[in-house]
C-alpha positions as CSV (number, residue, x, y, z in Angstrom):
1,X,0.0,0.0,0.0
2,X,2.7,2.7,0.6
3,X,4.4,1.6,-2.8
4,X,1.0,2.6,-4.1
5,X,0.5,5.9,-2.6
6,X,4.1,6.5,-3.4
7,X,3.2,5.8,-7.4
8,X,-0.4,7.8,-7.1
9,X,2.1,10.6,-5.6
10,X,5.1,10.5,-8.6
11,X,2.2,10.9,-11.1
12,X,0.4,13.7,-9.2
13,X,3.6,14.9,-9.2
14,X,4.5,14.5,-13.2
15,X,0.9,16.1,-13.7
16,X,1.3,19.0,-11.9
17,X,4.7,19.6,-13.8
18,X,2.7,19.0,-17.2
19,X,0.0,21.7,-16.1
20,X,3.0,23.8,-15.8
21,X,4.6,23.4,-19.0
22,X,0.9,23.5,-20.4
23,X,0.8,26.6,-18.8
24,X,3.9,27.9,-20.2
25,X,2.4,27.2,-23.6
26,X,-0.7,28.9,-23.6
27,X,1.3,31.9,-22.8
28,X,3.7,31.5,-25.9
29,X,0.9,30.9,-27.7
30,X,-1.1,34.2,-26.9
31,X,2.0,36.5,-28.7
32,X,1.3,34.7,-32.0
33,X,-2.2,34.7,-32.3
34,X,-2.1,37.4,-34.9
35,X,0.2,35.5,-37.4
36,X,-1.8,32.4,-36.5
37,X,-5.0,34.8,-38.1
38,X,-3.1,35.7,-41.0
39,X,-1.9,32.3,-41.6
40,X,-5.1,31.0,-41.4
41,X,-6.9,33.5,-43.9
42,X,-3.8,32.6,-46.4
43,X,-4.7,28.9,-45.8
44,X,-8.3,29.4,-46.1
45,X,-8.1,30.7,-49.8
46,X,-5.9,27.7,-50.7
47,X,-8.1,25.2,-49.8
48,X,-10.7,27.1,-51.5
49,X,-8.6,26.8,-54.5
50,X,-7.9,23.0,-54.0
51,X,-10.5,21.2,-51.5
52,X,-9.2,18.2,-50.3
53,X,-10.6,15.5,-48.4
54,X,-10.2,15.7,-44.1
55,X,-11.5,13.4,-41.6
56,X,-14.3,14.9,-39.7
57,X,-13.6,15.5,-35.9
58,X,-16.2,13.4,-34.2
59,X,-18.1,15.9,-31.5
60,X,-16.9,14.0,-28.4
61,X,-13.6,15.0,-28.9
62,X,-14.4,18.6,-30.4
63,X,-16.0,18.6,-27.1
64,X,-13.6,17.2,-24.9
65,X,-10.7,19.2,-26.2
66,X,-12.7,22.5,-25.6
67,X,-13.4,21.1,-21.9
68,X,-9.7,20.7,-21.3
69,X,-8.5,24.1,-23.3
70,X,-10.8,25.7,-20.5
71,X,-9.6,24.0,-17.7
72,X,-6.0,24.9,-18.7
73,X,-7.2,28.7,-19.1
74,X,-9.2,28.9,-15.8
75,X,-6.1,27.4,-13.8
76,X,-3.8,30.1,-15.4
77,X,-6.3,33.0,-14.4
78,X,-6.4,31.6,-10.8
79,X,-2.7,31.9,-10.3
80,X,-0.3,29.2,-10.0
81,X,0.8,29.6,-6.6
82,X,-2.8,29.1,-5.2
83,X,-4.2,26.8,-8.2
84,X,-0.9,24.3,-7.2
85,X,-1.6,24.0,-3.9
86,X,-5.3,23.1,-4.4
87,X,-4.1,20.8,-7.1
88,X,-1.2,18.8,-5.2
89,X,-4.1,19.1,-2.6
90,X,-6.2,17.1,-4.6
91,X,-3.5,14.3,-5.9
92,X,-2.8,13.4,-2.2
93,X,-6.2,13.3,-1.2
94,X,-7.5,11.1,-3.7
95,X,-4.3,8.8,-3.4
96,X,-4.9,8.6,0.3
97,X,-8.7,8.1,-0.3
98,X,-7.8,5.2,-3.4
99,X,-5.2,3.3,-1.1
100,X,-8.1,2.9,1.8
101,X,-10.5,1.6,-1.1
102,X,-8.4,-1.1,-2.5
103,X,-7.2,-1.9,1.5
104,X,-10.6,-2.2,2.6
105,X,-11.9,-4.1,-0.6
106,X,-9.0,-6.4,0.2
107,X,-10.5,-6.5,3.8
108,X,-13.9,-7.4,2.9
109,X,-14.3,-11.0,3.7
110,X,-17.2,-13.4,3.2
111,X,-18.0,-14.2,7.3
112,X,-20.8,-17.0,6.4
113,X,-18.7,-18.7,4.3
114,X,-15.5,-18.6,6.5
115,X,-18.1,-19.5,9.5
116,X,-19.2,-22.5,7.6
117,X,-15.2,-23.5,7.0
118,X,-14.8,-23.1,10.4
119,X,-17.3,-25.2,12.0
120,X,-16.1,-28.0,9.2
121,X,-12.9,-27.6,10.7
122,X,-14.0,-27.6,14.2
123,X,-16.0,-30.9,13.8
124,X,-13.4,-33.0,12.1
125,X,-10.2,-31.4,13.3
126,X,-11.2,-29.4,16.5
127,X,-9.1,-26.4,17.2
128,X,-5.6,-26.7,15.0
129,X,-7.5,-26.9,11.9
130,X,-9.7,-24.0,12.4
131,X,-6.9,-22.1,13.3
132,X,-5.1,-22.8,10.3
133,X,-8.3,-21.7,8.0
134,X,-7.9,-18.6,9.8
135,X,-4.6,-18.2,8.8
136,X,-5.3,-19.1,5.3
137,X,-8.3,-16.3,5.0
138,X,-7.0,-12.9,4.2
139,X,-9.2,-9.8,6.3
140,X,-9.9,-8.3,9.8
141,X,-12.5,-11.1,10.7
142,X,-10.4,-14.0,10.1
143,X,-7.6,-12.4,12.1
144,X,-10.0,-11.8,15.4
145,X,-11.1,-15.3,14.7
146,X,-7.5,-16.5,14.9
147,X,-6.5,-14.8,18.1
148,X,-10.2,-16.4,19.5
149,X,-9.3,-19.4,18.4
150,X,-5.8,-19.1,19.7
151,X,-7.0,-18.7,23.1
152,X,-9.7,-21.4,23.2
153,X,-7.8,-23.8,25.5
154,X,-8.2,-20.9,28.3
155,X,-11.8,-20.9,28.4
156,X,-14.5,-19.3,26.2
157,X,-14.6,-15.8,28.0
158,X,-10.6,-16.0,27.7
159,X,-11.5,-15.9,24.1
160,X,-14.4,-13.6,23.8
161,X,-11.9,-11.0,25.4
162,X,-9.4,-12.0,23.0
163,X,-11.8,-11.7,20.3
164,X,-13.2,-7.8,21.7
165,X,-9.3,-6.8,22.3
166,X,-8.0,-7.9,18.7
167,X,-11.1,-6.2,17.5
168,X,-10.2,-2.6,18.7
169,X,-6.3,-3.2,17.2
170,X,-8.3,-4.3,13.7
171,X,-10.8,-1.4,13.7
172,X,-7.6,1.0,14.2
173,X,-6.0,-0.3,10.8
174,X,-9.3,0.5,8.8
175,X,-9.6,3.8,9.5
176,X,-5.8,4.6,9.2
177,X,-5.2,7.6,7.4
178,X,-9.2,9.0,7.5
179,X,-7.5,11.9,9.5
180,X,-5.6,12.5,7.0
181,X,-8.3,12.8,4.4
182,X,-10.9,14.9,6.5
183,X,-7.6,17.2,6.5
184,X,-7.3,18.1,2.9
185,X,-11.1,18.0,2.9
186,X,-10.8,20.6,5.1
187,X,-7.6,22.5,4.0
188,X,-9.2,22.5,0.2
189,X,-11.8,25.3,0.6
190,X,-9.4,27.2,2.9
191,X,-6.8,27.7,0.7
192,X,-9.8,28.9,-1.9
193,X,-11.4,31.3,0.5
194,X,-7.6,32.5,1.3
195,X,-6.8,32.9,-2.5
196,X,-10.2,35.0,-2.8
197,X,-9.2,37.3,0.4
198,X,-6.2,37.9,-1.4
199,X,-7.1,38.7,-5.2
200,X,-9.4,41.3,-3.2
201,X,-6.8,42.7,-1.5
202,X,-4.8,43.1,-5.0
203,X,-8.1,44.3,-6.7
204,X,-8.4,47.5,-4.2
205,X,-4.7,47.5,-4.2
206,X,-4.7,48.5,-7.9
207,X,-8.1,51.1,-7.6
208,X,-5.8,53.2,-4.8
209,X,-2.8,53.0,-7.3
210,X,-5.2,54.3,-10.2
211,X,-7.1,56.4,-7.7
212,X,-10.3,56.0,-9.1
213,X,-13.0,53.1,-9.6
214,X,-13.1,51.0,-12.9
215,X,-15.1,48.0,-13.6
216,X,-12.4,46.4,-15.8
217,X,-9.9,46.7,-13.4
218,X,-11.7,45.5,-10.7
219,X,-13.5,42.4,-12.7
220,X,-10.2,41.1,-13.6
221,X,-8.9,40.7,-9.7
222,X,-12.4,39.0,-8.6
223,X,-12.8,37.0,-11.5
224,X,-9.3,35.5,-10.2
225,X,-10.2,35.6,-6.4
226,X,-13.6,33.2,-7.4
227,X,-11.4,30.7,-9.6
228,X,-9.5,29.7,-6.9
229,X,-12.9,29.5,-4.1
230,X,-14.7,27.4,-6.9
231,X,-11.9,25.1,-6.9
232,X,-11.4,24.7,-3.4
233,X,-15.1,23.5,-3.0
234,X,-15.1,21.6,-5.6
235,X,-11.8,19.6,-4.4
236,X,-13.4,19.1,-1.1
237,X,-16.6,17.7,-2.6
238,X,-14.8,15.2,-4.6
239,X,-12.6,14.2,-1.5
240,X,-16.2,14.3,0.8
241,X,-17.9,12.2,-1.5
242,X,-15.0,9.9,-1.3
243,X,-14.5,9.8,2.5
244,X,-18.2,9.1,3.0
245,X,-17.9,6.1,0.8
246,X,-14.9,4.9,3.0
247,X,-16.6,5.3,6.3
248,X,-19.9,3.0,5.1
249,X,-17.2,0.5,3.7
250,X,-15.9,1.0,7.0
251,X,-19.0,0.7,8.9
252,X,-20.0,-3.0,7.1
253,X,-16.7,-4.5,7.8
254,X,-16.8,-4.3,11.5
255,X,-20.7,-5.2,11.5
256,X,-19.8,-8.2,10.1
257,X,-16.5,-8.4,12.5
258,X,-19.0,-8.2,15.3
259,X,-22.0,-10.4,14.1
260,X,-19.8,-13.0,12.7
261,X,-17.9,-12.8,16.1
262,X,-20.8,-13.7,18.1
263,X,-21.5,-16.7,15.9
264,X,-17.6,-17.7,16.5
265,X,-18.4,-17.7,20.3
266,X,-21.4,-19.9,20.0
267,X,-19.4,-22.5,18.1
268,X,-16.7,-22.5,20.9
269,X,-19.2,-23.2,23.5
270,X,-20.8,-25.7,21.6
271,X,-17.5,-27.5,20.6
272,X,-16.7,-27.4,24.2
273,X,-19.9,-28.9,25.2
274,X,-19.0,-31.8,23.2
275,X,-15.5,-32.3,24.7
């Protein structure tokens, strides 16, 4: 899992420093748009003259190209210094938020099956062999079973104990890193609201230097300011909607780690009945 967040990280990373160069780009780009006009007009005669035959852009990616040209343009307007934070913001967010959904999909374990190989276990080769289906099964609930299991030969309430006590330690791993997450949840529309506070400040900074109001000049600074409050929330609604998902994925593992735990207990008392 850390190799994993490291990767999700490199190629945050790699696509923050593409944005950059994107950026770099568009800018080149603006101080030859006039010879690109002329160019065009000369072109535009010639294939008058001589029509030959193009492909036709489908509209899906006439559409998608436009989507992406104005992404690119609204994260230059926003400022980079704001609009990289929100974005690096973003990349570790989502590849804390993607390591917990492939940990806890990994964690998800079916309990009445595993119950049923367990009681098979029980009846033909009493403790060991349950033991070693536990150790077999990869999850939280076969690792509580194990350490109930472990702690049979002491008595059933040495291993309900067990059971409760391993619970807590496994409950601690699946919500590793939610702190984390609620953070840049939280730090996402703060660094938006502080990028608006501050495009303000430059707007009336540049009406006392001209010493009188226009709308032009003030547009400009709190069309920037908005950008980067927009993209804040919008961050944070991605990582919310996320972070929700984890805590009900959350939530169904350790129901099942305490219904299935129950039915473990029962089948100790039972096999113990027998003995």
């Amino acid at each position: 899992m850390k190799k994993l967040f490291a990767f999700v990280a490199v190629i945050g990373m790699l696509g923050f420093g593409a944005s950059k160069i994107a950026v770099a780009q568009v800018e080149s780009s603006d101080s030859t748009a006039v010879e690109q006009v002329m160019d065009s007009s000369a072109v535009d005669t010639a294939q008058a003259a001589t029509p030959t035959e193009q492909p036709a852009a489908t509209g899906g990616e006439e559409k998608g190209g436009v989507l992406l040209k104005q992404i690119k343009a609204k994260f230059i307007e926003g400022g980079a210094g704001f609009m990289g934070a929100l974005l690096l913001t973003l990349i570790f967010g989502l590849a804390l938020a993607i390591e917990r959904i492939i940990y806890l999909n990994l964690a998800t374990t079916n309990t009445d099956k595993l119950l049923k190989k367990i009681e098979d276990a029980l009846e033909t080769g009493g403790i060991d062999a349950a033991k070693e289906v536990c150790r077999n099964t990869r999850g939280p609930v076969a690792s509580i079973f194990y350490q109930g299991l472990d702690r049979a030969h002491e008595g059933v309430e040495m291993a309900e104990k067990s059971v409760v006590s391993y619970g807590s330690v496994q409950m601690g791993l699946l919500e590793k890193n939610l702190s984390w997450i609620s953070l840049f949840i939280a730090i996402a529309p703060m660094l938006g609201f502080m990028g608006t506070v501050i495009g303000m400040i430059d707007a009336f900074d540049k009406i006392r230097v001209a010493g009188t109001v226009s709308a032009q000049l003030v547009a400009g600074g709190i069309m920037v300011a908005l950008i980067t409050t927009v993209t804040g929330l919008i961050i944070a609604i991605i990582l919310q909607i996320f972070y929700n998902y984890i805590l009900s994925k959350i939530d169904s593992i350790v129901n099942s780690m305490e219904d299935s735990s129950i039915s473990l207990i029962d089948m100790l008392v039972k096999f113990n009945a027998k003995k």
